[in-house]
N, C-alpha and C positions, 0 to 999 in steps of 0.2 A: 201655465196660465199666467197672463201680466195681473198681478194683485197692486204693485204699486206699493206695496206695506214689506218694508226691508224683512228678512227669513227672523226668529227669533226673538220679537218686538219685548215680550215679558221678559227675554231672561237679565241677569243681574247685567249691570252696564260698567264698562269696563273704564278709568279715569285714564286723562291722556298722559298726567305725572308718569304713572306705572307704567303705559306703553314708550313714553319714552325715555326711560330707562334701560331698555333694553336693546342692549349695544349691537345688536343684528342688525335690528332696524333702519340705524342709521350706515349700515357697512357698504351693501350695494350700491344707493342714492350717493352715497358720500364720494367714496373711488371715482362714479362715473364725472359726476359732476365737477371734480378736479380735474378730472382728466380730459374732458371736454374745454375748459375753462386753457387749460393751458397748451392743449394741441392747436386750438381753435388761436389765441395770441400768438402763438409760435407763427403759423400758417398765415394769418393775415398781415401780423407788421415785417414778417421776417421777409416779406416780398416787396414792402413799400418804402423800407427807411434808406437804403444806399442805391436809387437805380442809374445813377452815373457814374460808381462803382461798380456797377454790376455788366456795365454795357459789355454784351456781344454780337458781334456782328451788323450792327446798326445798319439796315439799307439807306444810300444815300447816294444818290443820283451826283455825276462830276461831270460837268459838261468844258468841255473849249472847241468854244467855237470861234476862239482868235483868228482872224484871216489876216496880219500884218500890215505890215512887210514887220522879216524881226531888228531888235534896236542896232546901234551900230556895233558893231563885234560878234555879232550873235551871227549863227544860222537858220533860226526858227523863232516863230512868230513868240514872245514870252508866256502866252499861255499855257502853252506846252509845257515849258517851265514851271510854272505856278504848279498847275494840276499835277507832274510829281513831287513837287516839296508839297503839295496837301494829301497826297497818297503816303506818302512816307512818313511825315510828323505827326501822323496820328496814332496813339499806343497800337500795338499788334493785337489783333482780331477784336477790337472795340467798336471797330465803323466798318461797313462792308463798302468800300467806297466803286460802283458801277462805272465805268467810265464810257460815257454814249453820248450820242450826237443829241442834241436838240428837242429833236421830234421824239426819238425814242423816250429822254426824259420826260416828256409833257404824257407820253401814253404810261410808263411809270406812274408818275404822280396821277392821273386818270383811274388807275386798278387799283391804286394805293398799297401798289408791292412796292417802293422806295418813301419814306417817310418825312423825303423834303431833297433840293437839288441844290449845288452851288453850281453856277454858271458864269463862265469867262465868258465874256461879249463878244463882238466880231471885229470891234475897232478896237479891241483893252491894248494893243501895241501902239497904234496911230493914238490914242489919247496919253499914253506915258511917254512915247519921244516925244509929244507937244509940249510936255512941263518943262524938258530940257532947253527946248527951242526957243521959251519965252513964246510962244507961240497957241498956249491952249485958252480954248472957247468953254472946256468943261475939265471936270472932273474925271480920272477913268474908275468907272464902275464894274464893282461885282455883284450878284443876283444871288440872294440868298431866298430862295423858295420855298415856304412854306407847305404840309398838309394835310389842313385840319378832320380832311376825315377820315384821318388814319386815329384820332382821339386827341384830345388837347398835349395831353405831358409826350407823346412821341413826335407829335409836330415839333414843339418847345425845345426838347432834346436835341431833335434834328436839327431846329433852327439855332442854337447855340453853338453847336461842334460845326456849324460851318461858317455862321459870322467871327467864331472864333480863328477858324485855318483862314476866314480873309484876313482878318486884322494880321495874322502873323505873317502873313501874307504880302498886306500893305507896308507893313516895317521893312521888311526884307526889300522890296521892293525900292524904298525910300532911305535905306541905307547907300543902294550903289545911285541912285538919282543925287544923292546928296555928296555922292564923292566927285559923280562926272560932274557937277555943278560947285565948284570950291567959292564961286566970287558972286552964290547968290546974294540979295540979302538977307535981312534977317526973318522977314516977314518970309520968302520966297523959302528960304530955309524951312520954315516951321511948317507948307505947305508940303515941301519935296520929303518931311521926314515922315510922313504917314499921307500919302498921298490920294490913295482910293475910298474910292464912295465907297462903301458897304448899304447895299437896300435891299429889305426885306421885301418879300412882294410874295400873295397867295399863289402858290403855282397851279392850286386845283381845289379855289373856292366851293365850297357846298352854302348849302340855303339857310338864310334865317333863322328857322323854327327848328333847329339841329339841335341847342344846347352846346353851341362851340364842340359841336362832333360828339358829345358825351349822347346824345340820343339813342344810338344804337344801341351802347352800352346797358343803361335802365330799361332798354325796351327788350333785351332779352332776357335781364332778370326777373322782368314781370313773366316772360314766357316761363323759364325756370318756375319760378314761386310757384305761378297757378298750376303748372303740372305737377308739380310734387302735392301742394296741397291739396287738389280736386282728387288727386291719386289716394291720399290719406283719409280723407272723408267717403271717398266711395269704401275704402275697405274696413273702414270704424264702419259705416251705417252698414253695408252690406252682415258684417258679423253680429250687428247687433238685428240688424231683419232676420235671418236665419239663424237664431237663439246661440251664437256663440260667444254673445260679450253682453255686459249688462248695457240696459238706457237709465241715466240718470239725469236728471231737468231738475234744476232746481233742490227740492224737498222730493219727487216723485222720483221711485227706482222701481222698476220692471223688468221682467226675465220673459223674451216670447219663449214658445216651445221650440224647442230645435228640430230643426230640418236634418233628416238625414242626409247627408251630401258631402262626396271625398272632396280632399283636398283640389283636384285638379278642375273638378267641374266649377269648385267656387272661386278658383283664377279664373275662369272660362267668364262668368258672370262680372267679375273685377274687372276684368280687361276692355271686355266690351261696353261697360257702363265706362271707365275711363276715356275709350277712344270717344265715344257719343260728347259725353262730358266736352269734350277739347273741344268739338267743335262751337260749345255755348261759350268755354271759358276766351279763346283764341275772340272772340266776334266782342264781346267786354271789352277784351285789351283794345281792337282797334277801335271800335267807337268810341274808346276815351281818348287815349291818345292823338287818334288824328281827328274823329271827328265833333271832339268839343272840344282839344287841346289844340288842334290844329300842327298840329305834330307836319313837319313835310315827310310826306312819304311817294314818293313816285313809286310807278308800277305797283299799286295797290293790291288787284287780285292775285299780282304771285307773291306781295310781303303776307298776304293773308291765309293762303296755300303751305307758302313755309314755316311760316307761325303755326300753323295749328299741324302740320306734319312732327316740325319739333316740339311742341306743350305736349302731343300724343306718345311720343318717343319718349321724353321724361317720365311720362305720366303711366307707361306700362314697364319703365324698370325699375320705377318706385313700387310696384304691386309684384312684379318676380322680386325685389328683394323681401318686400315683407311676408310675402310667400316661401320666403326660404328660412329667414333669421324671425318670423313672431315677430312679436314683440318687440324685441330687439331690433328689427328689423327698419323702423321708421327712422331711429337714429344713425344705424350703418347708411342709410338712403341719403341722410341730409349732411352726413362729410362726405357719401358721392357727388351730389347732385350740385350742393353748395358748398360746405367749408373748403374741400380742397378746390371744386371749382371753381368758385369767385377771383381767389388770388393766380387765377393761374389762366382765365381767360383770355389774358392782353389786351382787354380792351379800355379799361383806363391807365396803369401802365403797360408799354410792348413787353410782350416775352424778351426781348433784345436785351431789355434791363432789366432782368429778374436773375437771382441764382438760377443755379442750373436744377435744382429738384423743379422750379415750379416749369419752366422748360418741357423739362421730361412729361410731368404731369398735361401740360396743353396742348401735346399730342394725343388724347385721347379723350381727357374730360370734356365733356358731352358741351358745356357754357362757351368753350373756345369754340368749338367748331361751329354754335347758334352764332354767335357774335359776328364771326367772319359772314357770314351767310345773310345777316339781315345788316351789316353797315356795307356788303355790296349792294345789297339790291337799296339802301338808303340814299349812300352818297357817291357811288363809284357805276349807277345807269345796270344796275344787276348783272354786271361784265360775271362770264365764265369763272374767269381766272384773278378776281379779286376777293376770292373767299366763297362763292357761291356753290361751283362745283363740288370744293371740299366739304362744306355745309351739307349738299343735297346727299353725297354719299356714307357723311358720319352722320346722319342721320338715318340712313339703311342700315347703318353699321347698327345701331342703337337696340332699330327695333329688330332687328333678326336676332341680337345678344339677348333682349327683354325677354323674348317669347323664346327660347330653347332656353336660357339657363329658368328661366322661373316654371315652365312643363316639366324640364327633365327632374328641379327636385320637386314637385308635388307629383307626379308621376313615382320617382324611387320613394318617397314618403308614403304613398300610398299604394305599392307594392308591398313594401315594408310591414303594413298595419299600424303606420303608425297615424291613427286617427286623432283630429282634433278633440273631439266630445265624444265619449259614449253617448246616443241619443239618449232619453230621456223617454218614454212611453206617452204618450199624453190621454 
């Protein structure tokens, strides 16, 4: 029966001096709490302080689309040229450098599977024999392509490792311009010894209200958060409705009478109050974001479908873990769900420029695979193959993992006998 009046009110009371002196106390709280404190700094700076050190494989679009005629001496147009001194003076396996036509780059940079393109022109031959010739109307240019919805620092990244192979580029270039020309002047000289344009240019602009591409990013974390926490609170209040944890408010503490009920019927109850749940907490996140934040979200009812498919996914393997670990349980959830997942999403820096542990881990933690999934359908027109399909399946993947490992152990728990309460008679 809820009395509201703590068990023992008259007996002697016990001073906090005396309880905390006793070095137990502080043993367990202490251990965790260091160890949380420093796993937790480990995992988040150790993924963000070197990522141009760290770069692997960087997708990056290389286009020549030089059409000549090539310089005198040559047999090919110079782009061709260019494009393998920029394949080859790049450190080994740091840039994944694609070499495609035009159009193939533009649908790249559209799925946002290359994370920015450099592009030889079609005239870059016809405007460097014009320096020689005395003869030029312009500059010859290179197209360093930007894209930002792939997140700000991998656009940035991208966009550096290739203004940088143009510039080394245009020296090179302007080394033999400045030998076939001995009797420029001085002026003509200074022109011929770094010749090329370099211009930045978006290759696959997104909208306004993005957050410079960082949108997707917060907007999965909110998915994240609210499933873990609605996940949390269903299974505090559910144990404290079926007498198996105290309520305490304030000054008031109550004990209802316990429900008899095994472990797996009261997943059964967690699960399904969870999935309900998602659909209130998923319908929050968009009415604030887009619809008083104004958030751009194209194709609405499928970012709303996905959103509440993955908050529901988090939000039942945070109730199979605490269904397996207690207590314990809510902490092991939140370096699944969040600590190792945040640094290991990709979506404010790429996996590309992470060591390789956080790599290994955004193969499979649950935050990479949302991320992907809600900045295609954000910025990339919800393409298949810009994160969407792999989203929609680690997502199945999630929830078939939730529901058989958190069944099978309240199921052997409660084979076992190993019950939560003795009930209590009431």
């Amino acid at each position: 029966m809820a009395t509201g009046i703590p068990p023992q009110v008259n007996a002697p009371q016990a001073r906090a001096g005396r309880v905390l002196r006793r070095w137990k106390l502080w043993l367990i709280p202490g251990v965790l709490s260091a160890l949380v404190a420093l796993v937790l700094s480990l995992l988040y700076m150790g993924g963000i302080l070197t990522p141009s050190d760290s770069l692997h494989r960087l997708p990056i679009a290389l286009v020549d689309a030089d059409a000549g005629p090539p310089l005198p001496g040559q047999s090919a147009p110079l782009g061709a040229e260019l494009a393998d001194a920029v394949a080859a003076g790049t450190p080994p396996g740091q840039v994944q450098w694609q070499r495609v036509s035009r159009e193939r780059a533009q649908e790249l940079l559209a799925s946002g599977r290359v994370y920015g393109a450099l592009v030889v022109p079609e005239d870059f031959s016809r405007t460097v024999a014009a320096l020689t010739a005395d003869q030029a109307s312009a500059r010859p240019v290179l197209l360093a392509l930007t894209n930002p919805g792939t997140g700000s620092l991998a656009s940035s990244l991208a966009s550096q490792i290739t203004q940088q192979a143009a510039h080394r580029s245009s020296r090179s270039i302007g080394e033999r311009l400045t030998a076939a020309v001995p009797n420029a002047s001085a002026t003509a000289r200074l022109l011929l010894a770094d010749p090329v344009d370099v211009q930045v240019q978006q290759g696959h602009p997104i909208a306004r209200h993005t957050g410079l591409g960082l949108s997707a990013f917060y907007y999965t974390l909110l998915l994240v958060l609210a499933g873990f926490m609605s996940a949390n609170l269903v299974h505090n209040g559910v144990d404290t409705a079926l007498g198996y944890a105290d309520s305490e408010i304030g000054p008031w503490h109550s004990r209802r009478p316990t429900v008899p009920i095994n472990r797996t019927q009261t997943l059964v109850v967690k699960m399904v109050m969870t999935a309900g749940l998602s659909a209130v907490t998923t319908t929050m996140i968009v009415l604030a974001t887009v619809g008083i934040l104004d958030m751009d979200a194209p194709h609405l009812p499928l970012l709303w479908l996905f959103s509440f498919c993955a908050c529901m996914a988090v939000g039942l393997g945070v109730q199979a873990i605490n269904a397996a670990f207690g207590t314990l349980g809510q902490l092991v959830a939140m370096f699944v769900f969040i600590a190792f997942a945040l640094p290991s999403s990709g979506a404010t820096i790429p996996l590309q420029a992470t060591p390789s542990f956080y790599r290994f881990l955004g193969a499979f933690e649950p935050m990479r695979q949302v991320a992907g999934g809600v900045r295609a359908i954000l910025y990339f027109d919800a393409q298949a193959d810009a994160g969407l399909t792999r989203g929609w399946v680690m997502i199945a993947v999630g929830f078939v993992v939730a529901l058989v490992f958190g069944f099978a152990m309240t199921r052997y728990y409660d084979r076992k006998g190993l019950h939560r309460m003795v009930p209590v008679p009431s």
